[in-house]
N, C-alpha and C positions, 0 to 999 in steps of 0.2 A: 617421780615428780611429774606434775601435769605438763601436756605440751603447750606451748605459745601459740595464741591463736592466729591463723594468718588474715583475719581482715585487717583492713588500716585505719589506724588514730585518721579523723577527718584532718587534724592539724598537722597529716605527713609531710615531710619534703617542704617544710620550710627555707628559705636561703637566709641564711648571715653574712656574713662580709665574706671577702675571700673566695666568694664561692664554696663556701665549705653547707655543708647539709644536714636537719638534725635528721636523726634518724627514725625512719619508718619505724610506727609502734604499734602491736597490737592492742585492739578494744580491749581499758575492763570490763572484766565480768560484772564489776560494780563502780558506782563511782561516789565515792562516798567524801563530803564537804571536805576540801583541805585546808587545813588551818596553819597558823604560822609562815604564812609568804610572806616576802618583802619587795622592797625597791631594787632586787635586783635586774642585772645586765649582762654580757654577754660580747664579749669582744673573740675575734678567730683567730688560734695561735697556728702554727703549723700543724702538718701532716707526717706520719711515720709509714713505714711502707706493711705494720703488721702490726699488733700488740705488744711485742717479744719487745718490748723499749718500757713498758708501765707496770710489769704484773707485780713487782715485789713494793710490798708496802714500807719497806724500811726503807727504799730510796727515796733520798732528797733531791726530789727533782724538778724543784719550783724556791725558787729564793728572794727575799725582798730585802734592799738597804735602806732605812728610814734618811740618811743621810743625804744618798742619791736620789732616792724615791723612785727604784730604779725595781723592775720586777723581771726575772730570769725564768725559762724554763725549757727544760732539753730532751731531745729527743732523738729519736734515728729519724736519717734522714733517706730517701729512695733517690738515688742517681745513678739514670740510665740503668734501673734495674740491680743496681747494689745496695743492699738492704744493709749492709755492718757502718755505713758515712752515721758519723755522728755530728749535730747543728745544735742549736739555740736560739731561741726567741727573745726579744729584751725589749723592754719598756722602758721608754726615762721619763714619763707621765703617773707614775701611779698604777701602771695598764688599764688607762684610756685607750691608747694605742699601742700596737707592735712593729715590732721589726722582724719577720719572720723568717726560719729557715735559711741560716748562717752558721756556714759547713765548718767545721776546725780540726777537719782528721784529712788535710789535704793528701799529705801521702796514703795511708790507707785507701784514697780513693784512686792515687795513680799506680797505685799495685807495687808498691816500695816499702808497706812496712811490713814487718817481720812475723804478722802473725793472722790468723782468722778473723772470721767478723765480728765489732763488736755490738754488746747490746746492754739494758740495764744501766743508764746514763744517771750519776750523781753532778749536782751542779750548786756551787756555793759562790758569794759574788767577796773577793777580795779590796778593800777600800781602804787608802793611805787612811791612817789615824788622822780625823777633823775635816777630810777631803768632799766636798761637795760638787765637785767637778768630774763626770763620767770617763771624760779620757784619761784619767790618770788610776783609774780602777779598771780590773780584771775579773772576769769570770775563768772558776778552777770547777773544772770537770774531771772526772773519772769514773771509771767503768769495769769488768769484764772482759777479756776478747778470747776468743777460740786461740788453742795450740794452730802453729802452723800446718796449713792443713783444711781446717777446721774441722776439726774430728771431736776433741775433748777440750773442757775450758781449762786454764792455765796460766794467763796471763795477766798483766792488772794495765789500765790506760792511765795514763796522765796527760790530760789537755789542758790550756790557756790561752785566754787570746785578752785583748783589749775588748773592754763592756760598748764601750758607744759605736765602733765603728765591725769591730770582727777583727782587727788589725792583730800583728805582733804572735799570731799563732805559734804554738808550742805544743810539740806532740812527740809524744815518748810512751815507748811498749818495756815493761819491765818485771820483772819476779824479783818480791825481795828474796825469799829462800829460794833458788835457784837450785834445779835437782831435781829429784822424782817427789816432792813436795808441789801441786799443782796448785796454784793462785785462783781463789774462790771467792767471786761478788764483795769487792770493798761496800761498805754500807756507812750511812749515818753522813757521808760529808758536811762538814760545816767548819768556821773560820772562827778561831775563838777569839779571845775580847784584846789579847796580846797580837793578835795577825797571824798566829799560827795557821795551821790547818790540818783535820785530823778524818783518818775515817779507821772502819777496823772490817779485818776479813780473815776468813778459814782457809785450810787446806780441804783438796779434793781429790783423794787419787784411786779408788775405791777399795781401800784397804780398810781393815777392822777399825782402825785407830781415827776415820774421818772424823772433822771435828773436830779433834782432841787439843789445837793446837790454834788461836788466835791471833792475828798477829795486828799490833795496832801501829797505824799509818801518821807520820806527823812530816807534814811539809812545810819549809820554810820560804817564803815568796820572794826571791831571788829580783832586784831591783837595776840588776845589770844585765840580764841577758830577760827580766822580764818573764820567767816560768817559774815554777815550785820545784825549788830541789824536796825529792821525800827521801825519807829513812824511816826506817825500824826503828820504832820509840824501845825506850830502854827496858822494856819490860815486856814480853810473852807471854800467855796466858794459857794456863797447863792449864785443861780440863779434866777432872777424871773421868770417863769416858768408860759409861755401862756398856758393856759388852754378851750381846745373847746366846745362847747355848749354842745357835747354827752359825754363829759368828756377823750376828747383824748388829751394830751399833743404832744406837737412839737415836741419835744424830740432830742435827740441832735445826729447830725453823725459825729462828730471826736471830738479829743480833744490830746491838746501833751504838752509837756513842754521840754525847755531847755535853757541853759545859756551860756552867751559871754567868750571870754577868758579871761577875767580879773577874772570871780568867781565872781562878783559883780551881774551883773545885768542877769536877767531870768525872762521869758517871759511865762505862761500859754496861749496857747488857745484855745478856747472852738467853736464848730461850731454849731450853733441852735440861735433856736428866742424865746424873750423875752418879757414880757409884757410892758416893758421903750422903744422900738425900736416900728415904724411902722411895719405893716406886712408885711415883704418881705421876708420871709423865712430864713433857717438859712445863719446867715454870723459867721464873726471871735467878739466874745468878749473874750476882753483879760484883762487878770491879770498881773502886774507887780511885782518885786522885785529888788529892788538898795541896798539891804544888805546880798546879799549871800542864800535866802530865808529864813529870819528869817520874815518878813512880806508882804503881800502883797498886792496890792494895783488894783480896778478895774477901767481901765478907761475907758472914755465916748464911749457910743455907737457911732458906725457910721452909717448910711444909704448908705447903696452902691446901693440902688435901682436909684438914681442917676448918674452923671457922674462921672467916666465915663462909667459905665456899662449900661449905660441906651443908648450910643453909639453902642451897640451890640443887634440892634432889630433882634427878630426874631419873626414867624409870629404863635404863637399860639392863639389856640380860646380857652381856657378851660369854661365848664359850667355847669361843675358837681359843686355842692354845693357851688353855685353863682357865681363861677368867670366869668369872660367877656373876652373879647378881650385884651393879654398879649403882652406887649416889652418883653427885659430881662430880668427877675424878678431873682436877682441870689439865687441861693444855693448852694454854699459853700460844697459837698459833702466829700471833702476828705480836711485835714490841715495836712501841714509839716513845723515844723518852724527851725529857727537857728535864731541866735546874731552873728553878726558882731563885728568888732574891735572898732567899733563908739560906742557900744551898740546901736543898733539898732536892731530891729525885722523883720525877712523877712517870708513870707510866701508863701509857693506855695501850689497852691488850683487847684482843678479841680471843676470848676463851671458849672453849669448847670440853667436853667431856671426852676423856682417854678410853678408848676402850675396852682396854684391862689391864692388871698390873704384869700382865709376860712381860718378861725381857724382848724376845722376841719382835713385840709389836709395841712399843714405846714408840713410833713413828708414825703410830696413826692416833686418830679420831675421828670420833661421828662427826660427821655431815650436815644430820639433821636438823631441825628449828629450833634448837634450843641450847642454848648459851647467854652467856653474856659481854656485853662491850663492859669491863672495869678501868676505873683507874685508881691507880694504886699509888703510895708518897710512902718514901723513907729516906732515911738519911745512914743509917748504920746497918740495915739488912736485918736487922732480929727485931724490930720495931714499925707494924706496919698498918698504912692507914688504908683502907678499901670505900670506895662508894663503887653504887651499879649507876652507868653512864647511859646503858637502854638492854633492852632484852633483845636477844637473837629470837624472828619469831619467824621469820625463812628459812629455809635451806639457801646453801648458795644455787649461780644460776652458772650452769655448765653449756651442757649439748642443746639444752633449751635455749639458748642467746647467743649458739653456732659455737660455740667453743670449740676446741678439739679436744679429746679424751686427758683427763689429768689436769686440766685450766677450766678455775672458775669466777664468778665473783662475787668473793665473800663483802664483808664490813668496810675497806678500806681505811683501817682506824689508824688517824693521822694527830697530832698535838702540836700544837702552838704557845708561844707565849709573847707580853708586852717586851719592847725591849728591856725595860725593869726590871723583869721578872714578877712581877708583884698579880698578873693574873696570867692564867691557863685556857686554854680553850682546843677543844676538841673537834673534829669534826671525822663523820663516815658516811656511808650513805646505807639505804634502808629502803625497802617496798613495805607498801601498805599490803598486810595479810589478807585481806577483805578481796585485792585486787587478783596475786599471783599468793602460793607457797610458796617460792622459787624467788630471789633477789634478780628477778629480769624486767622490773620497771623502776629502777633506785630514784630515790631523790636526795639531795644535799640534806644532812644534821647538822645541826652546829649547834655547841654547849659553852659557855660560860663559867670560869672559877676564880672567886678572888682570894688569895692565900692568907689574906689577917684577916679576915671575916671567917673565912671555911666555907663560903656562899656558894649556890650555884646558880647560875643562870635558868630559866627554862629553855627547852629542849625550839629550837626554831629551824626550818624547814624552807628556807628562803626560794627554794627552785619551783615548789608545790605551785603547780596551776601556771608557770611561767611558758614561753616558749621553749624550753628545753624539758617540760613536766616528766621524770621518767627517763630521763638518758642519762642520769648522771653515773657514768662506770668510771670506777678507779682514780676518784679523785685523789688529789693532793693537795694538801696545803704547805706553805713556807713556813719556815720556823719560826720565824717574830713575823708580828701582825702590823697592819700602817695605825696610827693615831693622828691622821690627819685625810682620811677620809672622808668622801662627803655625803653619807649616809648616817652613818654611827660614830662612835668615840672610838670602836675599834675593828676596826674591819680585816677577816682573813682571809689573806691572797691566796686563793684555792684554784686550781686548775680541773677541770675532767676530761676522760676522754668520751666518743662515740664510735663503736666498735662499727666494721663492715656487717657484709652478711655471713664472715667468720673470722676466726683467731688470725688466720692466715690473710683475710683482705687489709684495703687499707685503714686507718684506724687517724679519724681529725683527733684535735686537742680546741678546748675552747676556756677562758678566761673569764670566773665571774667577778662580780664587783658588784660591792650593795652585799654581802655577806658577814653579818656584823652584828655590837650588841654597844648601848651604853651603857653608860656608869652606873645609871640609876632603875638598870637592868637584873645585876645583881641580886638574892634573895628572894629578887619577884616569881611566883608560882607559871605566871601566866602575864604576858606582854597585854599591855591596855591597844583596845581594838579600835581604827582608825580608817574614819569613814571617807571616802574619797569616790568622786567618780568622771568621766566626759560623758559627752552624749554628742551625737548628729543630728541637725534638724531635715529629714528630707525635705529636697527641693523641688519639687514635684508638684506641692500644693496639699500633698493628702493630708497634713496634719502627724505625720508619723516621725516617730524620734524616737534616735536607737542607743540603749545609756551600755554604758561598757563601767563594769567597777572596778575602782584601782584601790577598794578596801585592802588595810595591811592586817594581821595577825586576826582574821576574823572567819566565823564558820556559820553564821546566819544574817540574814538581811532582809529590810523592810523597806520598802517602798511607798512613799506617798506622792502622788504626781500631782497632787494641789488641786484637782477638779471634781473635789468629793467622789472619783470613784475609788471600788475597794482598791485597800494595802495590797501591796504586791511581795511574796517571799522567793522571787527569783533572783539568779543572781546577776546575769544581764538578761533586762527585761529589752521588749520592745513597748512603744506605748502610741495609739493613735486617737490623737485629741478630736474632740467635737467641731473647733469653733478659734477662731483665731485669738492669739491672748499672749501674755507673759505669765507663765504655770509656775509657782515657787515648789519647786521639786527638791524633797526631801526625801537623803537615803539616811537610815538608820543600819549599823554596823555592828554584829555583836560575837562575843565570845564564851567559851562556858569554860572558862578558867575560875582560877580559884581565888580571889575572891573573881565573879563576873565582870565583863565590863563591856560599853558599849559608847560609841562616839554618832554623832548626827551629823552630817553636811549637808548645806541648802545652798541650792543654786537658780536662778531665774532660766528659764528655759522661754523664750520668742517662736512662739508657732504660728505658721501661715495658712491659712486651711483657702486653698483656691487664692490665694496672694499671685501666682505666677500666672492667671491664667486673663492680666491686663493686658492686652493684644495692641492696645497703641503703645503704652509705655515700652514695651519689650521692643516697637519696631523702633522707635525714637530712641533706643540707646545703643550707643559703639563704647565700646570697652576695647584699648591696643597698648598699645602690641602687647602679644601671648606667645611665643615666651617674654617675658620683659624679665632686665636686668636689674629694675630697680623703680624707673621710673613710668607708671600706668597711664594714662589717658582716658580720661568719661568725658563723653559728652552725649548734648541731650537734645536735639534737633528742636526745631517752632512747633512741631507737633502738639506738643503740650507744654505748658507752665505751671508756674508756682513754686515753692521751695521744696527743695527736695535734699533728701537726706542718702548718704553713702557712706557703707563701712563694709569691713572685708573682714573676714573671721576663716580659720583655718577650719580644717577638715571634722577636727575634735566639736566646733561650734563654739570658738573663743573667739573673741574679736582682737584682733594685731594688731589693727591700725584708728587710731579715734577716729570716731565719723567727723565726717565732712558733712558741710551745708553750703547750697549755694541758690542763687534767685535764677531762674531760666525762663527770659524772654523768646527771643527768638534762637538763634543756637547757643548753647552755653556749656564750656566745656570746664574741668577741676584736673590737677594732676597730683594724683598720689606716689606718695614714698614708701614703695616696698622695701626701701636696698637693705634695710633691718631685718628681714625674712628670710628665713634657712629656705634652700632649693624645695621645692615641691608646688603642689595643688594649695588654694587658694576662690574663695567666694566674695565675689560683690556682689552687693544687696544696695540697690535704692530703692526708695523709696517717696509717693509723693501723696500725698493724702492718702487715699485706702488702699490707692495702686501700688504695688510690690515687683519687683523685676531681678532675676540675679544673674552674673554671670559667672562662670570658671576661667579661672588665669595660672598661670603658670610662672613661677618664678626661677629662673635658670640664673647662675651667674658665675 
């Protein structure tokens, strides 16, 4: 793979809140229109002291309660150099805001508990049935931790505390099978529609048999001592577990669990290959339950080495340890599942081609750029529905985005749905091929699926061109989506992170919003294109005005600046007038979606060409105080007279405040009302026949 270039994006080393930083990017090679942005934003969640807290896509590690409107997400935390403290961020705004970095593994930090460090944080938010009140709801985490020691993993975490404050902490290290059976990454956490709470995890102990043995986790939320008591659901989950001539098992790469809205029915799936399935490496065998998880049920294997993945040839030779000449032999690399309102099962998988049918090597697969993100729906396992969600057209991005050998980053293919269930949505992230081969400049995906139509959304790209263009690694989204958003109808609470300058530095987390789709989104090929811009008038005199476009879902634009000169197809033009005027400046916005589509916005643009450069007016005016709190002061000395005209327009060239008029004899003074005005910069403009004067002010308060 090529290497990353080291000049820097002009746009390096931007600040967000927090002090947190995007990260240094290198120049594309090319920069070709990007299409599909949005409104979105950017809010700063905490910091982890590594990656070793994000890399596994089946963690849930980002949760939302529509009821609370409350948005969780968790992480390792670095104190005084202990990288295993695990914290949470929490929202009770929708994440407007956060609350960052709020510890809940207090013993672990004071060297009291019983085991290594932990990592790979699941995080689910528990809420009284009908309860709309934060402090009487809990956030349940669990995790991972190292054998004592920290030599080998072994253990399982269970955390809780109180959501609004951090209070009521609860922290317990435990092994359900206790024994030379070692406790391996619980996955899937989520809280089902009863208040249960459920996740499922393997044994590790590097015997032939790894794998071979699931154990599925159900906690009940104990309202007197305020934690989750867990147990061993009633049911185990025997794998038959392919086994290779040198004694290598297949071993499994994901596995999740979660249930529909009714509480009834829930879905296990497991991703790996079995000695009942031909060899095709791993795919989805799944587990069911139609009673709340009190049993559960495995059904039939599928072969998906057929159609239709056997329609997605590509052209490997493998023939290391006997394989021959491959089509698409899938592997099922990454699983994220949900239930629907139908009870139905959906799965989005990032697939990749196995490299040959040995026993042996059932643990690998290509790397290369080609695959696909699918998602798949069934309900009885021998019954299966497939659409392609996007093509893999990368490789992932390793040692080229500082990784360390063996970590890289793939697709991040994450699913969502409405609390209903009644739609779907997807999200991963993806580099434009044009730019890197390598997945080391991602940007946010998001898809759209309504389940009685069969519709899908188009493919939207909300990060493209944003201040974070290019950083988005290892996103996540929450399980259910908000529907009370104020962008879209339905917007998905998605987290990413921004790596250091490797696996091992520290690694922020950041909070989008504006990530979303509406109703009447659905079916649509291609989003209708929405024209929008600001501009700045300099003040200077020279007639020069700088338009900045805040076009949505668009990939060409037209420019008309009102003074009969040529159209302009830039995308933020600069423009310097002749002649002082009110220019009806018109941008044209367009798309090459399917059917096309294209929006116009007109705006009046006020140019002053040598307006500043009236030399009595400017000495005849005092503008105070600067900072002001609210309320400004003009006045305008016996210098000159006549009526004169004042308004104040912000930075963008909007006007905040109605203009003022007033008669100025001999000294005459106006007092305006900022206190309406967010903190920052600020322009007054008078005005008195041809004479123009501005000043800068300051709003502090």
């Amino acid at each position: 793979m090529p290497q990353a270039l080291e000049l820097l994006h002009p746009s390096q080393m931007l600040m967000l809140e927090n002090r947190h930083f995007i990260k240094e990017l290198p120049i594309p090679t090319t920069h070709l229109p990007l299409e599909r942005s949005g409104p979105v934003s950017f809010v700063a969640l905490g910091a982890a002291p590594n990656i070793y807290t994000t890399l596994i896509d089946e963690q849930n590690q980002i949760d939302y309660n529509p009821l609370l409107d409350a948005v969780v997400f968790v992480h390792r935390l670095d104190v005084l150099g202990n990288t295993g403290v695990v914290g949470y961020d929490r929202s009770l705004d929708g994440g407007a805001s956060f609350t960052n970095n709020i510890s809940i593994t207090p013993d672990y930090e004071a060297g009291s508990a019983p085991v290594g460090g932990g990592r790979y944080p699941n995080i689910t938010l528990w809420n009284p049935a009908g309860n709309t009140n934060p402090a009487n709801a809990y956030i349940i985490e669990s995790g991972p931790n190292l054998q004592p020691g920290g030599t080998n993993w072994g253990w399982l975490r269970a955390t809780s505390a109180r959501l609004s404050d951090g209070s009521n902490i609860a922290e317990d290290y435990y092994q359900q099978v206790p024994g030379a059976n070692s406790e391996f990454f619980p996955m899937g956490l989520n809280v089902n529609a009863d208040g249960s709470v459920w996740s499922v995890h393997t044994r590790f102990t590097g015997a032939p048999d790894d794998y071979g043995v699931f154990y599925i986790n159900k906690g009940v939320f104990n309202t007197t001592t305020n934690q989750v008591d867990w147990t061993l659901a009633h049911e185990t989950l025997d794998v038959d577990m392919s086994v290779g001539s040198s004694g290598e098992n297949s071993g499994a790469d994901a596995w999740n669990i979660a249930f529909g809205p009714d509480g009834q029915t829930g879905y296990v799936v497991i991703s790996m290959h079995s000695n009942s399935s031909p060899y095709i490496g791993s795919q989805p065998i799944v587990y069911k339950s139609i009673d709340a998880g009190v049993t559960w049920t495995k059904l039939p294997e599928y072969n998906f080495s057929g159609s239709p993945f056997s329609d997605f040839s590509v052209s490997f030779v493998g023939t290391e340890l006997g394989g021959g000449a491959l089509g698409f032999n899938p592997h099922f690399s990454t699983i994220d599942i949900t239930v629907d309102a139908d009870d139905d099962l959906h799965v989005f998988s990032n697939v990749r081609s196995h490299t040959n049918t040995g026993l042996d090597s059932l643990g690998f697969f290509w790397d290369a750029a080609d695959g696909i993100l699918a998602h798949l729906t069934t309900s009885n396992g021998s019954d299966w529905s497939f659409n392609l969600v996007d093509s893999i057209v990368t490789g992932p991005a390793g040692t080229e985005a500082g990784l360390g050998a063996g970590f890289y980053i793939f697709n991040a293919t994450n699913i969502s749905r409405s609390a209903d269930g009644e739609k779907i949505f997807f999200t991963w992230n993806a580099t434009d091929p044009n730019v890197l081969s390598y997945n080391g400049l991602p940007n946010l995906r998001i898809k759209g699926y309504d389940i009685t139509s069969q519709e899908y959304t188009f493919t939207r790209e909300p990060t493209a061109g944003s201040a974070v263009d290019g950083t988005i690694q290892y996103p996540r989204s929450a399980p259910t989506v908000m529907e009370t958003g104020e962008d879209f109808d339905y917007e998905i609470p998605v987290e990413f992170a921004q790596l250091g300058i490797s696996d091992i530095n520290p690694a922020n987390f950041f909070f989008i919003r504006g990530a979303g789709f509406n109703e009447d989104e659905f079916g649509v090929s291609a989003p209708n294109a929405t024209a929008d811009f600001s501009f700045v008038v300099s003040t200077t005199g020279s007639g020069t005005v700088i338009f900045t476009n805040l076009s949505i879902d668009a990939s060409e634009y037209v420019w008309d600046f009102g003074d009969s000169s040529p159209l302009s197809g830039l995308t933020n033009p600069s423009k310097t007038f002749g002649a002082s005027g009110v220019y009806n400046v018109c941008l044209t916005a367009k798309n090459s979606g399917s059917p096309a589509t294209d929006d116009t916005q007109c705006k009046a643009v006020d140019v002053l060409v040598n307006g500043l450069e009236d030399a009595l007016l400017a000495e005849a005016l005092t503008v105070f105080p600067s900072p002001t709190s609210g309320q400004l002061n003009v006045t305008i000395n016996g210098q000159v007279s006549g009526e004169f005209t004042i308004q104040v327009y912000n930075l963008l060239g909007e006007e905040v405040v109605a203009a003022q008029r007033t008669i100025a004899g001999s000294n005459a003074s106006i007092q305006l009302d900022l206190s309406s005005l967010a903190n920052g910069q600020y322009l007054v403009k008078v005005q008195n026949e041809g004479a123009v004067t501005m000043r800068s002010v300051s709003v502090s308060k």
